[in-house]
MARTORTOR-249866 format. One record per residue (C-alpha): residue in three letters; x, y, z negated. Coordinates in steps of 0.1 Angstrom, whole numbers, plus 5000, padded with zeros to 4 digits. Each point is the difference from the previous one (the first is absolute). Example, Ala and Ser with C-alpha at 12.3 -4.5 7.8 and 13.67 -1.06 7.14 Angstrom:
! residues 2
(ALA, (5123, 4955, 4922))
(SER, (5014, 5034, 5007))
This chain:
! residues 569
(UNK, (0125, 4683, 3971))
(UNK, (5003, 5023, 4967))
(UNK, (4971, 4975, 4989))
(UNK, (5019, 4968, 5009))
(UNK, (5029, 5010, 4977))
(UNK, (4981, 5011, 4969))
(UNK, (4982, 4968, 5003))
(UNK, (5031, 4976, 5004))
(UNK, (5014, 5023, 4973))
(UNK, (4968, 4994, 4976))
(UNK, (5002, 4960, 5006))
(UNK, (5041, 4999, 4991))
(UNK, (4993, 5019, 4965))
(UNK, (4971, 4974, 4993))
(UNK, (5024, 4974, 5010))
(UNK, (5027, 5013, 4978))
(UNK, (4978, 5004, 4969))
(UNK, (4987, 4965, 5001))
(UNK, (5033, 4989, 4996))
(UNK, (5014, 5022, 4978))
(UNK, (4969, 4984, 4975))
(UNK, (5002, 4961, 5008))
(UNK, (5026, 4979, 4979))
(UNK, (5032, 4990, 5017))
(UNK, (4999, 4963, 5011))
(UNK, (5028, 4985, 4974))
(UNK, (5013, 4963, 4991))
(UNK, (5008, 5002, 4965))
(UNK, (5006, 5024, 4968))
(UNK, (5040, 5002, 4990))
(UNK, (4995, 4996, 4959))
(UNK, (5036, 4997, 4988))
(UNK, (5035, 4996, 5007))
(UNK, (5026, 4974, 4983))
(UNK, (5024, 5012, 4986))
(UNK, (4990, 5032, 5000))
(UNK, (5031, 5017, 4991))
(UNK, (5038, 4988, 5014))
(UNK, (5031, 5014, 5002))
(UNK, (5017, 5009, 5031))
(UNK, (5034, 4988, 5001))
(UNK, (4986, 4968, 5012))
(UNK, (4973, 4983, 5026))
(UNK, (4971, 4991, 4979))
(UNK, (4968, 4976, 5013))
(UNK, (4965, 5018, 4990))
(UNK, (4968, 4981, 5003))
(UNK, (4971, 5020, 5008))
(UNK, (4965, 4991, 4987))
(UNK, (4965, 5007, 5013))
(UNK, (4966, 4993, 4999))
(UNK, (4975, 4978, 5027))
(UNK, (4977, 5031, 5011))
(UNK, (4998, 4995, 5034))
(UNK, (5015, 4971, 5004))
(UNK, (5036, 5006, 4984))
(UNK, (5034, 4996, 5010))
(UNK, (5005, 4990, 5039))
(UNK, (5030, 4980, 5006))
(UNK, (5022, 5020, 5030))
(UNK, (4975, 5028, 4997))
(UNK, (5004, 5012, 4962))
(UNK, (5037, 5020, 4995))
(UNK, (5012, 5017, 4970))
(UNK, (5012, 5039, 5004))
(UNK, (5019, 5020, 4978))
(UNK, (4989, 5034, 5000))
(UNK, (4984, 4993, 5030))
(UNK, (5031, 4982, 5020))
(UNK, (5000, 4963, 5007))
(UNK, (5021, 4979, 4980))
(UNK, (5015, 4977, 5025))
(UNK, (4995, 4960, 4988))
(UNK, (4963, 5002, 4985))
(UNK, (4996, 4960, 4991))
(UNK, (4961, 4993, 4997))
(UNK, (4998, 4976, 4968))
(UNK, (4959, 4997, 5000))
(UNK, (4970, 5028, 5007))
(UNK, (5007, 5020, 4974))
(UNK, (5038, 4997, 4992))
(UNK, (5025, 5010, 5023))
(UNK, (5039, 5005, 4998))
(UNK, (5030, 5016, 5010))
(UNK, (5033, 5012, 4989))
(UNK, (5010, 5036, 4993))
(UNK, (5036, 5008, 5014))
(UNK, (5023, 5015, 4975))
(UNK, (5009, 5036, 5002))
(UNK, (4965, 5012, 4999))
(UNK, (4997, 5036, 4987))
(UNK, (4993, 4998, 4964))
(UNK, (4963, 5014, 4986))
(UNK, (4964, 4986, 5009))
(UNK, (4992, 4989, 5031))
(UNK, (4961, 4992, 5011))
(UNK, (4995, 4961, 5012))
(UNK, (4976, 4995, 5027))
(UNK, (4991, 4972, 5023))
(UNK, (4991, 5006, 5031))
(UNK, (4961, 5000, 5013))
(UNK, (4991, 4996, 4963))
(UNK, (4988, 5025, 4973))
(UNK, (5016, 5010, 4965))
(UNK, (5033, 5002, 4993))
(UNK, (5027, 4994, 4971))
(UNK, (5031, 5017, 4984))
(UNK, (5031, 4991, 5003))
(UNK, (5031, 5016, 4975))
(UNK, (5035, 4996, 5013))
(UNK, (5026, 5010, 4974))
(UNK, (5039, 5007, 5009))
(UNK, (5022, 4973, 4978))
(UNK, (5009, 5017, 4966))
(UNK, (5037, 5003, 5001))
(UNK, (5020, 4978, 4970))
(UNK, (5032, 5007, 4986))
(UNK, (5024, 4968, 5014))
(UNK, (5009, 4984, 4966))
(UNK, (5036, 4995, 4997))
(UNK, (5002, 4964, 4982))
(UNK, (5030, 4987, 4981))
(UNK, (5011, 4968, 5015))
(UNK, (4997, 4983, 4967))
(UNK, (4983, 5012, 4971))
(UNK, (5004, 4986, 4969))
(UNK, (5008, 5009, 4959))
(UNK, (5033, 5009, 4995))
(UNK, (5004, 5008, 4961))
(UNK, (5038, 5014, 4987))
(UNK, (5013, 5013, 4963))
(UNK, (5001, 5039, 5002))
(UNK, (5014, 5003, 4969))
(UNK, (5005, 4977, 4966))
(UNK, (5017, 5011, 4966))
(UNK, (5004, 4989, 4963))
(UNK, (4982, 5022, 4974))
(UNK, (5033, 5001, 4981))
(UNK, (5034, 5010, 5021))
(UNK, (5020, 4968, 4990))
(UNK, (4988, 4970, 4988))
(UNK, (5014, 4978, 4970))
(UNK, (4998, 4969, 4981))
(UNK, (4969, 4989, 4982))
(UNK, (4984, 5034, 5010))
(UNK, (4965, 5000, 5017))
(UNK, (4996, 5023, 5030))
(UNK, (4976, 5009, 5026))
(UNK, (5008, 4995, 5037))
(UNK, (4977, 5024, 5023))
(UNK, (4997, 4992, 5037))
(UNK, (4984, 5020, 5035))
(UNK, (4991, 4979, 5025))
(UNK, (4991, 5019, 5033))
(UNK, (4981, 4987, 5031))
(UNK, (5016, 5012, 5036))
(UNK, (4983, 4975, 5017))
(UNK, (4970, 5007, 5025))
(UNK, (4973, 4981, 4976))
(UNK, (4989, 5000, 4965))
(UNK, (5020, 4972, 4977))
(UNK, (4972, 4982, 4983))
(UNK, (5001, 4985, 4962))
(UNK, (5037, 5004, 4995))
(UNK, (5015, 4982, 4976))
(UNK, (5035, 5005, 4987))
(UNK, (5023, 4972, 4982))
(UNK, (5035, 5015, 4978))
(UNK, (5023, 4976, 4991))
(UNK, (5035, 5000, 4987))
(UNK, (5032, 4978, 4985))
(UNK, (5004, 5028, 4974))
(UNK, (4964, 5011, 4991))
(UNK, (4970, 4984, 4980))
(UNK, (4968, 5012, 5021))
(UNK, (4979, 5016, 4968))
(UNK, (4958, 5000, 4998))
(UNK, (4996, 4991, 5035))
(UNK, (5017, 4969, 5007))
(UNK, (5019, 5023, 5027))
(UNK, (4970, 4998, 5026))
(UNK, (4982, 5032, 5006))
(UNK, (4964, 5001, 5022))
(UNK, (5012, 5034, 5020))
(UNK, (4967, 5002, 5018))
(UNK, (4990, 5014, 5034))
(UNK, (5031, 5025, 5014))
(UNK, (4983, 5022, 5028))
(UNK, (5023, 5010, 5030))
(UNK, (5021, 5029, 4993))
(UNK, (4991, 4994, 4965))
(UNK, (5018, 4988, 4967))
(UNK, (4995, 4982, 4969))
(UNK, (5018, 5003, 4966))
(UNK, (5005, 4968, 4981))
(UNK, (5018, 4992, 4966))
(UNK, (5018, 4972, 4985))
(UNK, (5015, 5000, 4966))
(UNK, (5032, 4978, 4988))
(UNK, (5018, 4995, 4978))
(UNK, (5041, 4991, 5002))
(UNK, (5020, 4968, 4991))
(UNK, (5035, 4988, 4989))
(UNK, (5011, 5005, 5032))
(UNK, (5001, 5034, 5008))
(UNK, (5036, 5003, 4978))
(UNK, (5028, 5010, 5030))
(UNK, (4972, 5008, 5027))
(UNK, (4996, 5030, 5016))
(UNK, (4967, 4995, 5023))
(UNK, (4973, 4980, 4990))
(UNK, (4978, 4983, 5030))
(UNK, (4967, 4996, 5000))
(UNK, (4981, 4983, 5029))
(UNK, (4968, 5011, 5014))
(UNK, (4976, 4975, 5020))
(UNK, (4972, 5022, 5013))
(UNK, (4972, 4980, 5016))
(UNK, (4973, 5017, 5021))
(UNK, (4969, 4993, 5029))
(UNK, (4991, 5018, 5030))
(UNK, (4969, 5004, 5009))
(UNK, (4994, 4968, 5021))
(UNK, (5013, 4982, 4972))
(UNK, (5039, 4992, 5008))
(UNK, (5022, 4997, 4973))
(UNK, (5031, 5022, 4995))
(UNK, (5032, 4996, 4977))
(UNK, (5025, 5023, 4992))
(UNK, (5030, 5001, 4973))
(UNK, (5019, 5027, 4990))
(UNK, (5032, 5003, 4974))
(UNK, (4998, 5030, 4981))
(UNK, (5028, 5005, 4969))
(UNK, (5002, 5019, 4970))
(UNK, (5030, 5009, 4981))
(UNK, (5015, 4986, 4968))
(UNK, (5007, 5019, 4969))
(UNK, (5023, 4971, 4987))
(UNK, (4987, 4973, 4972))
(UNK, (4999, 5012, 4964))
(UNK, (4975, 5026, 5007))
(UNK, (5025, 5019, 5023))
(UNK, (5029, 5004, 4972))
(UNK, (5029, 4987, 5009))
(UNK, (5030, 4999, 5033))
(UNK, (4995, 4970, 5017))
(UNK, (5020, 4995, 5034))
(UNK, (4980, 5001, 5030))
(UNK, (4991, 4969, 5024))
(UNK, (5006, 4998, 5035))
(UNK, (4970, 5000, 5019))
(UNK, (4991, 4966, 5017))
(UNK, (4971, 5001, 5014))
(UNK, (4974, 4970, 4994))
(UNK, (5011, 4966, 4997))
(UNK, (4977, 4972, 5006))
(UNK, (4993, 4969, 5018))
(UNK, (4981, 4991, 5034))
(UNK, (4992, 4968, 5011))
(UNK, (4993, 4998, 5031))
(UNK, (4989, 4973, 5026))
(UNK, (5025, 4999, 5031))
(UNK, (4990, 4967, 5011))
(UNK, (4973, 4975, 4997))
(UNK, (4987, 4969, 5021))
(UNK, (4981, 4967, 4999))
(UNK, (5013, 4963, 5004))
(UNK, (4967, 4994, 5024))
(UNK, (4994, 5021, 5031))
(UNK, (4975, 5003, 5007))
(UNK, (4979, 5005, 4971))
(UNK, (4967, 4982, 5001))
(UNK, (4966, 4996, 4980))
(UNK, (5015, 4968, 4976))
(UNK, (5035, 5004, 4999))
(UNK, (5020, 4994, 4974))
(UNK, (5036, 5020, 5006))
(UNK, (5028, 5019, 4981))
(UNK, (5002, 5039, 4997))
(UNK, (5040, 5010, 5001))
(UNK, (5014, 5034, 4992))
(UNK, (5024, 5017, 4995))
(UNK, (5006, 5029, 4969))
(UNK, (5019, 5027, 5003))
(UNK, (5003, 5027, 4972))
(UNK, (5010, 5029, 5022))
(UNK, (5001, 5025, 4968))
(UNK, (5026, 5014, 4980))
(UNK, (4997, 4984, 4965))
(UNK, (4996, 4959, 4990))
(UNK, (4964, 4984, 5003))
(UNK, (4997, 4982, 4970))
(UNK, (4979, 4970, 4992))
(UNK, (4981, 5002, 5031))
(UNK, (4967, 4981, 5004))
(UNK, (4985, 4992, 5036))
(UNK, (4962, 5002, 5001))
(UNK, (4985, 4987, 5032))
(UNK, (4972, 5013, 5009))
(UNK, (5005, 5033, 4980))
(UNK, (4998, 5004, 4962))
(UNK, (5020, 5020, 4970))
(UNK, (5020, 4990, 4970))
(UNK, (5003, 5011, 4970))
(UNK, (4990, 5039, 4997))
(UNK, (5006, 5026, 5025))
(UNK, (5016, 5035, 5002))
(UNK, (5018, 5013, 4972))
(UNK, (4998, 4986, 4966))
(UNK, (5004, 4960, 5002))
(UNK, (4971, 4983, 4988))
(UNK, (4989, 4966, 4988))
(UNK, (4988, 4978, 5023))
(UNK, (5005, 4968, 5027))
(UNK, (4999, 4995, 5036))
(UNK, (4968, 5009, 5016))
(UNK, (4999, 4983, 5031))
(UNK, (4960, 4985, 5003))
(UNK, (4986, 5030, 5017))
(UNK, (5017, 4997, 5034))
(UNK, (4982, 4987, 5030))
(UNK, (5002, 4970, 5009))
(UNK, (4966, 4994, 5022))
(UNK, (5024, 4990, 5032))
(UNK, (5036, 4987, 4980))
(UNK, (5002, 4983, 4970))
(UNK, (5026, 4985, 4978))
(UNK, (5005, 4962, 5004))
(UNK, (5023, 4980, 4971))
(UNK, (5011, 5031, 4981))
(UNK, (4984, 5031, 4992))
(UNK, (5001, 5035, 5014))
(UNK, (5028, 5010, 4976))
(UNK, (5034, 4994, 5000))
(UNK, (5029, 5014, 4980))
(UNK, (5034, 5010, 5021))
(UNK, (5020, 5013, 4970))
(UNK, (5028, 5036, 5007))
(UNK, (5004, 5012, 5033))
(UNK, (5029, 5025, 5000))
(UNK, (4997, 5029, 5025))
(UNK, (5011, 4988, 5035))
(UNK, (4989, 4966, 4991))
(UNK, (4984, 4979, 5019))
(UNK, (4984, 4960, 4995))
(UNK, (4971, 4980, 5013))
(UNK, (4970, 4985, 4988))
(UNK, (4971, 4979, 5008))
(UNK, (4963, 4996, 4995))
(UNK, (4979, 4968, 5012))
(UNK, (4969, 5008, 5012))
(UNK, (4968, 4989, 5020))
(UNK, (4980, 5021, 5027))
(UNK, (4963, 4991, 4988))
(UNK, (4980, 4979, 5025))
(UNK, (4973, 5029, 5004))
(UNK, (5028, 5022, 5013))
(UNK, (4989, 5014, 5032))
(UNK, (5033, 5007, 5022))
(UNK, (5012, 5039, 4996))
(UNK, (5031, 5019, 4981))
(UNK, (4998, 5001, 4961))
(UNK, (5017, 5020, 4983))
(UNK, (5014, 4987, 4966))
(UNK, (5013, 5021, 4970))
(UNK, (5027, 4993, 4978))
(UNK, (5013, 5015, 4969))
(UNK, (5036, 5001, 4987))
(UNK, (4996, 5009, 4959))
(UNK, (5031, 5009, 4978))
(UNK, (5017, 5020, 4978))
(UNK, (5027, 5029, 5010))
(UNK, (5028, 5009, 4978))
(UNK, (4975, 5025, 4974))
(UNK, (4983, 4965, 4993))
(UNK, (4965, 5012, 5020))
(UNK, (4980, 4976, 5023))
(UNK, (5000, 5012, 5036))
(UNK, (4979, 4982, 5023))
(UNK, (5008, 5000, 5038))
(UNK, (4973, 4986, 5025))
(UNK, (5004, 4993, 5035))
(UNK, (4980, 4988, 5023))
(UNK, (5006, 4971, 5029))
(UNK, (4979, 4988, 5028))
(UNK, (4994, 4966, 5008))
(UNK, (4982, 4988, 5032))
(UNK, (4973, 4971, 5002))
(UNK, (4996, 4986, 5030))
(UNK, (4972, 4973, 5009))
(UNK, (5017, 4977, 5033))
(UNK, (4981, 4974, 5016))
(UNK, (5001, 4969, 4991))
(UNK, (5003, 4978, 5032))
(UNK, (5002, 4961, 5007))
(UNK, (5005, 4985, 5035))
(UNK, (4991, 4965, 5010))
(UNK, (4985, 4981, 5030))
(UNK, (4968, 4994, 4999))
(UNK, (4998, 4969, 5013))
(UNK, (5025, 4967, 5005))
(UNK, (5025, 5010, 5027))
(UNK, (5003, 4975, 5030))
(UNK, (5032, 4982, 5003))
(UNK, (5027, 5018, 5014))
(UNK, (5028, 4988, 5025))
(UNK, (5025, 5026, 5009))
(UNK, (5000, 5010, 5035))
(UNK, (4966, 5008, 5000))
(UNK, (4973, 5018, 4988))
(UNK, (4973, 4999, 4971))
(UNK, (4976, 5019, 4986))
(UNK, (5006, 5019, 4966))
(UNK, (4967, 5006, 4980))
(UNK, (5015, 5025, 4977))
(UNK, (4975, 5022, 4970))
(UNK, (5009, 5021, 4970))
(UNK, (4977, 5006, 4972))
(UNK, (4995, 5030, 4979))
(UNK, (5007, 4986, 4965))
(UNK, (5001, 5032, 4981))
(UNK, (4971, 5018, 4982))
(UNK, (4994, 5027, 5029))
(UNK, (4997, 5007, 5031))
(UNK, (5032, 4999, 5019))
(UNK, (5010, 5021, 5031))
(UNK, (5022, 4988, 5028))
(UNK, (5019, 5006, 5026))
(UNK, (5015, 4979, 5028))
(UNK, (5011, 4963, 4993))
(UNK, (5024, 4984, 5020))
(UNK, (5013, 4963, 5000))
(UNK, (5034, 4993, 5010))
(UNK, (5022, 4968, 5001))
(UNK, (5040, 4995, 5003))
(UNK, (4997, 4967, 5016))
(UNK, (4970, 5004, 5025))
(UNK, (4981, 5023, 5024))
(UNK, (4966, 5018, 4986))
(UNK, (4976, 5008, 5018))
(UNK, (4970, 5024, 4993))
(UNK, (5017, 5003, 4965))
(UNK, (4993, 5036, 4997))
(UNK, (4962, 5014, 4987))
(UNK, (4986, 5030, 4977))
(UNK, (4986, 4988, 4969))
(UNK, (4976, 5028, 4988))
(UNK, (4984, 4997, 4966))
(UNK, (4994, 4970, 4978))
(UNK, (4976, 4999, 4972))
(UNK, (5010, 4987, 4966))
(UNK, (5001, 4954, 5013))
(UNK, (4997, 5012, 5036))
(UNK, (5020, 4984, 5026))
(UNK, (5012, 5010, 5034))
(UNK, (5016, 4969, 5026))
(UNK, (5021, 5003, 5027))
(UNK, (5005, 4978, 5034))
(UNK, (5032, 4998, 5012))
(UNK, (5020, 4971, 5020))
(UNK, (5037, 4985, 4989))
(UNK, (5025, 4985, 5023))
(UNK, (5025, 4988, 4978))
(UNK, (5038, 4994, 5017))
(UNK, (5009, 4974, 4978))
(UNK, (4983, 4972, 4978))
(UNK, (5001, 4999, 4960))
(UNK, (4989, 5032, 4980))
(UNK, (4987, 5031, 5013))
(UNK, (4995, 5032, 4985))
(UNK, (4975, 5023, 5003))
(UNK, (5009, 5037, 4989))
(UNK, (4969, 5024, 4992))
(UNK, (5001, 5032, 4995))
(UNK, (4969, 5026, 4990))
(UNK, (5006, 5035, 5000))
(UNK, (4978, 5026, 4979))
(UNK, (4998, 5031, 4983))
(UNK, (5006, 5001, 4967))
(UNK, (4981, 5023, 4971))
(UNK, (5022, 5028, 5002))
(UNK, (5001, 5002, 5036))
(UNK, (5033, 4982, 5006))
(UNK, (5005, 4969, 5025))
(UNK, (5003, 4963, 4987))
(UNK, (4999, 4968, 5012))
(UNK, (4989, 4965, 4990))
(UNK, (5021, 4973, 5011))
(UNK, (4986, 4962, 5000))
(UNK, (5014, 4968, 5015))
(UNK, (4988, 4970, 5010))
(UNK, (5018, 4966, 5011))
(UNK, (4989, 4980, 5034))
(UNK, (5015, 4962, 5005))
(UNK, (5011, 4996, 5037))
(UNK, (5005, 4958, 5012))
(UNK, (5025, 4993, 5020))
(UNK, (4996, 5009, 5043))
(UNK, (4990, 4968, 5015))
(UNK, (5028, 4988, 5021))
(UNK, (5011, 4965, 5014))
(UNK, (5019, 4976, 4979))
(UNK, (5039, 4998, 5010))
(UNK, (5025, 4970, 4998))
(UNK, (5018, 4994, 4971))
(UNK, (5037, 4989, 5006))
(UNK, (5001, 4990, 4968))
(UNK, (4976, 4971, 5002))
(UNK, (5001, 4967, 5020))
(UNK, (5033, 4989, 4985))
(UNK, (5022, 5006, 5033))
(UNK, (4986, 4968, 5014))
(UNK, (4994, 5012, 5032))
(UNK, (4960, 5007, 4991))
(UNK, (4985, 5028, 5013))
(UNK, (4978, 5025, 4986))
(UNK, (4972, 5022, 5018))
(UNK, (4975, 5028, 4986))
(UNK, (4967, 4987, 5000))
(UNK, (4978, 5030, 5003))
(UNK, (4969, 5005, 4979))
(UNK, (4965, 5008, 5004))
(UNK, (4984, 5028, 4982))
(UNK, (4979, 4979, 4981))
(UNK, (5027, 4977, 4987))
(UNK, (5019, 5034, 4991))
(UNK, (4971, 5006, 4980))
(UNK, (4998, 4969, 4984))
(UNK, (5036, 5004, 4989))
(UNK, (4988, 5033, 4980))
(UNK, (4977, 4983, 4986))
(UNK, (5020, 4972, 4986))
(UNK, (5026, 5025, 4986))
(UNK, (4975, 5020, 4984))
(UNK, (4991, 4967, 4983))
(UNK, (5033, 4996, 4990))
(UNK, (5009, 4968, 5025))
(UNK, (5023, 4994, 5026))
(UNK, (4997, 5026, 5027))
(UNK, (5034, 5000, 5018))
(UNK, (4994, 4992, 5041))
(UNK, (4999, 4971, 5015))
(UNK, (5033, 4993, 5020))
(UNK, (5003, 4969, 5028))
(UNK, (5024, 4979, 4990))
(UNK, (5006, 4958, 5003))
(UNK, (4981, 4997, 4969))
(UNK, (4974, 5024, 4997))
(UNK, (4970, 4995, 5029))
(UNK, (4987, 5034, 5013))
(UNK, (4966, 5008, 4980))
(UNK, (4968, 4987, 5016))
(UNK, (4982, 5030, 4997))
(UNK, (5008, 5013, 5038))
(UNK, (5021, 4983, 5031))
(UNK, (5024, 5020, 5005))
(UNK, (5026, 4996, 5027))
(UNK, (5036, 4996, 4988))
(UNK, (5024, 5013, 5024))
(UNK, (5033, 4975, 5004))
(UNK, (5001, 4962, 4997))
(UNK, (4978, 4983, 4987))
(UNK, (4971, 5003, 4974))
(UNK, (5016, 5019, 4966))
(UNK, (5027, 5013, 5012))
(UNK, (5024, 4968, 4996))
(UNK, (5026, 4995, 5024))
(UNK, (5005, 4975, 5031))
């Protein structure tokens, strides 16, 4: 017995050696994982990648563990890729990849999300550029003295003000050395920038107190959009003779100038189309405090004369508007209105023509209103108008073949077609045909689209109610090139005969000699006949019975009464 268990013993530690030495039977080598490294705060898809030793990947066999736990989903993509996707949540650090009845194994690093400040944007950001401070570098100005005017301009916007550019001008001031334009530069946010502009005084300061000076400053963001602000800034007045002297002091008024607006504005054609010759009307208003003097329309945008403060030498410039869509027809773009006083208002007119290579849309138009104020300085207002250009379809209707005659009372066919005459394609809508003086039927169809000369015809059947001229009312709807509903109405004319009917007696004929007269009744062919003859122009009134006049031997046809043509016994 003690024998039998040493032996058995003996064999199970041979048995347990031989396997301890011989190679585990495997299906593939895991070489890498992709990616290799997520995040945890959401489910991410890894693709595992192994080798063909021993026969690779098994599809329902292979299964990806982390750190030796199943990953639920394993997708097998071939024999040595297989994939699945890592829940989020999973603890952060590296975690061993292993598939299962396979070899090797790969490292995966899960990282926590790195926690970001929530940025608290601005709803709009853009320059914003003010005047911190300005002052002269003497305390009062005076006559014929040249003097140095120092400003700060400050950005409290949320972006940087990029090449700044500032303009001074004045009614009272000659701009010196720098024409009054001044290249500022680039004004950071929270920053400033010091500029200078010297002057030097005029005639006119005797009896002011304030001088104004106005400040255009032009700047760009960083996207490139334009900004304009102007500011008034004054210095004080010494008094002319170089500040000898007691002068009495002026009133302040505040600036008076013009301002010519547009209130009002429209064309003698609507609407506007590629070719169209019309008429611009508008009306003028000077809505500022002070005469506009001389004024000068310029359509299409333009100047006259100089600009700003000192008036300069010079005519109307008025050839470098656009004109690509509108251009001036019989006169030119220039017109000359004369004064406007303040409050005034007038009208004016410009003929133009929308060029043929117009395609439809809204165009806007500028126009510039050039005078003089009361200082004798050329102010140039622009405005700006929209016009709209519209390309309709241009539509004929017709029959497309000779209409059958038509009697009234009873029906006939209408071969009705429209064509597409205009130079593109045309979209429409329903067409229907009605008539006043007869019944349609199957009048009503949807068109579609017609190419440029493309045609579309239409079926329907007239019963007229009456003999002589019928008309035919057509009406196309469609949607025009703004969006808004239009129609297209068309007519056509149908000739309705007279209802065949049986001749009556005429009391008027037979001179009251005791004749008799009785309607013969006609065939259809000798009703036909009589068309014929009237459209020859020959006699086509009906035959009548009567002592004189035989019935036509084209058909017997009994006469009811006495004897044959209706005489009397």
């Amino acid at each position: 017995m003690f024998l039998a268990r040493k032996r058995v013993s003996t064999y199970g530690l041979i048995l347990a050696l031989l396997m301890a030495f011989m190679p585990a039977s495997t299906l593939a080598d895991v070489t890498s994982v992709t990616p290799d490294s997520i995040v945890n705060d959401a489910a991410t898809i890894i693709v595992v990648t192994g080798d063909t030793i021993g026969g690779g990947f098994v599809d329902g066999t292979s299964k990806i563990l982390l750190d030796g736990v199943e990953l639920p989903g394993t997708v097998f993509v071939s024999d040595t890729q297989l994939q699945v996707t890592v829940p989020a949540g999973v603890a952060p650090g590296a975690h061993i990849i292993t598939v299962s009845s396979s070899s090797g194994s790969a490292v995966l690093t899960v990282s926590a999300p790195s926690p970001t400040a929530t940025a608290i944007l601005p709803p709009f950001t853009r320059p914003q550029v003010v005047v911190e401070w300005s002052e002269a570098n003497v305390e009062q100005i005076s006559t014929g003295k040249k003097f140095k005017f120092t400003v700060s301009f400050a950005n409290a916007g949320n972006m940087t003000a990029f090449n700044a550019q500032a303009v001074f001008a004045s009614a009272d001031l000659v701009p010196l050395s720098t024409g009054g334009v001044v290249a500022v530069g680039n004004i950071p946010t929270g920053g400033s920038a010091v500029v200078d502009q010297r002057f030097v005084s005029a005639d006119s300061l005797y009896g002011k107190t304030y001088v104004l000076i106005d400040v255009t400053l032009t700047y760009y963001d960083d996207k490139g959009a334009s900004y304009s602000d102007k500011f008034t800034l004054t210095v004080p007045v010494a008094g002319g003779g170089g500040g000898t002297g007691v002068y009495a002091t002026a009133t302040p008024s505040g600036v008076r100038s013009g301002q010519l607006i547009i209130p009002s504005y429209g064309t003698t054609i609507n609407p506007l189309q590629p070719g169209s010759q019309f008429t611009l009307t508008m009306t003028v208003q000077n809505a500022g405090n002070d005469k506009a003097q001389r004024v000068t329309m310029i359509v299409g945008g333009g100047t006259s004369g100089g600009s700003g403060g000192t008036p300069q030498a010079g005519g109307v410039s008025g050839g470098s508007g656009e004109f690509t869509n509108f251009a001036p027809v019989g006169t030119s773009n220039i017109k000359s209105l004369g004064d406007i006083s303040s409050g005034g208002m007038m009208q004016v007119s410009q003929d133009l023509i929308v060029n043929v290579s117009t395609v439809p849309g809204a165009y806007p138009m500028k126009v510039t209103f050039s005078y003089l104020n009361n200082s004798g300085e050329v102010v140039n207002d622009e405005q700006v108008i929209t016009l709209l250009v519209y390309s309709l379809p241009n539509i004929e209707a017709s029959f497309y073949r000779p209409l059958d005659l038509f009697f009234s009372g009873q029906p006939g066919a209408l071969p009705i077609q429209i064509v597409n005459l205009g130079k593109r394609t045309a979209v429409l809508g329903n067409m229907a045909v009605t008539s006043e003086n007869g019944m349609i039927e199957s009048g009503t169809s949807l068109v579609g689209s017609l190419d440029s000369g493309g045609y579309y015809t239409m079926d329907a059947m007239l019963t007229p109610d009456s003999f002589g001229v019928v008309k035919l009312n057509i009406v196309i709807e469609y949607t025009d090139d703004f969006n808004q509903p239009r129609t297209i109405e068309k007519s056509l004319e149908v000739t309705v005969e007279e209802e065949f009917s049986e001749a009556t007696p005429d009391p008027s004929m037979g001179g009251g000699g005791g004749e008799e007269f009785f309607p013969v009744e006609e065939t259809f062919l000798q009703k036909t006949w009589r068309f014929i003859l009237g459209l020859l122009g020959l006699d086509s009134a009906p035959p009548a019975s009567s002592p004189e006049m035989p019935i036509p031997p084209i058909e017997e046809v009994p006469i009811p009464g006495e004897g044959q043509g209706g005489k009397g016994g």
